[in-house]
Structure formats: C-alpha cells, structure tokens
Steps between C-alpha positions, in 0.01 A plus 500: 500500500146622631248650293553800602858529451412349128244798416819715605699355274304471179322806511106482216394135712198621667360333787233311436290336198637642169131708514517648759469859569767700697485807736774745343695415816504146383583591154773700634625206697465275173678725294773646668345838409436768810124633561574850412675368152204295386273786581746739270539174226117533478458854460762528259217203274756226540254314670197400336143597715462273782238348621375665870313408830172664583745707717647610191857308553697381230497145492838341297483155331760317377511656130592846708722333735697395180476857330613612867799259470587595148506869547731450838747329269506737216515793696798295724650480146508855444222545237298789526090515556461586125688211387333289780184583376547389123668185626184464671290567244691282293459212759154496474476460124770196495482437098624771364862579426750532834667766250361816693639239805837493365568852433419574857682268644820617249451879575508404861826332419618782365468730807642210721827531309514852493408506840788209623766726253391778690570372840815330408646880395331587824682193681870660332444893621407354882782247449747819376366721805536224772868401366615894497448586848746537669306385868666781645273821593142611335695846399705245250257258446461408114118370568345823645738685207379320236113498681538869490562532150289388251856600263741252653238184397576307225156362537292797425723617245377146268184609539447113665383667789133526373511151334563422897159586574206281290171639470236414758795645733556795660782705587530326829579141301134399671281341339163655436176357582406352167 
C-alpha cells in the first residue's frame, strides 16, 4: 500500500514530522474533513485559534488535525455541534468525570432507536403500498392513492412520521450543514 493510499485510509496522520504545521488543505486531506467544513467547524469555536502565516493563513498542527478527526466522527455519528462541543470541551480537561460523556452518548442512543423504530413503521406502510398495487394502470394504482392522501397512511396516523425525521434534518431527509 503507498503512502498515499495509507493517509486515505486512516484519515488525522498528517504528513510530515508530528510538528509540523498544515495548510487547511492539508488538514483537510489529514482529516477527512472538506475546506468549506473546517472553515464552518471554526466559526462555530470548535476549533481552538490557530496559529497564522504573515499572509494571515491558518496554519493546522497535529493537535487540530486530531480535533478535525474527532469532530468528523462525531458528527458521522449523528451528534449534534452542541453536544460536539462539550465532548470537546470535555476532551481537553481529561480528569474529570466522563459522566457529562455518558449522558450524551445515551441521549444520542435514545434518538437512534427512536429513529430505527421510526423507519421500520416507515419500512411496513412502503412495504403495504408496494404489495397493494395492483401493476395495472396509474388511475388504480394504490401508491399514487395512498401518496395522495395523507388519510389512507397508516404511517402518519402513529404520529412516527416526525420521529422519521431527527433534528439537524430537514424536511427533505438532507442533512444540514452542521
């Protein structure tokens, strides 16, 4: 395997002595995380200040490429920026209690399961519409009935139709930048 293809793989090893200082293209390349992101990341304080060129450029080192890496995986985990930043915060002051830790981690839980019970009722009404169609013409067609109205879904009617949607998403399903 080539370096290169090994940096790919195991996104936070930055190229170069463990001292060195990173362009934020570099970071980004180090950490799996996109320009744009690690420009948002550090307006939204999840970043600590960086040090900068006489250009004024960010310059990353490998404590940031780590954050970088840390926050990638969180957020890839589903945790929100408020949650991120406490872990954070947390992170940096290792001997205290990982209480505040836990709790986040178990209301994250939480949502997962709601969210997975949720799409498995969601799963049963597409399940229900698929098997009732007849195939035959889009006048009989039990999909574009039961599409039409909101009444003839089971789904909406157990309310699981918001628990569907977690929050940091929009109505779209899409994740939002964050």
């Amino acid at each position: 395997m080539s370096n290169r293809t090994a940096r790919a793989a195991h996104p936070g090893r930055a190229k170069g002595p463990p001292d060195a200082l990173l362009s934020i293209g570099a970071a980004a390349q180090a950490s799996g995380v996109k320009v744009p992101t690690i420009r948002f990341y550090e307006e939204a304080g999840l970043l600590p200040p960086l040090p900068r060129t006489e250009g004024n450029r960010r310059l990353y080192g490998a404590d940031a490429v780590k954050r970088l890496v840390f926050i990638r995986h969180a957020r890839e985990l589903g945790f929100e920026l408020d949650a991120i930043r406490t872990l954070l915060h947390l992170q940096d002051l290792p001997d205290q209690s990982c209480a505040e830790a836990d709790a986040i981690a178990g209301a994250r839980l939480v949502e997962v399961r709601r969210r997975i019970s949720a799409l498995k009722a969601l799963e049963a009404e597409l399940k229900q519409m698929v098997h009732a169609c007849a195939h035959g013409r889009v006048a009989d067609c039990r999909v574009i009935e039961t599409l039409a109205d909101h009444g003839q879904c089971r789904f909406h009617e157990t309310g699981a139709a918001a628990g569907a949607r977690t929050s940091g998403q929009g109505r779209s399903g899409r994740r939002t930048r964050g």
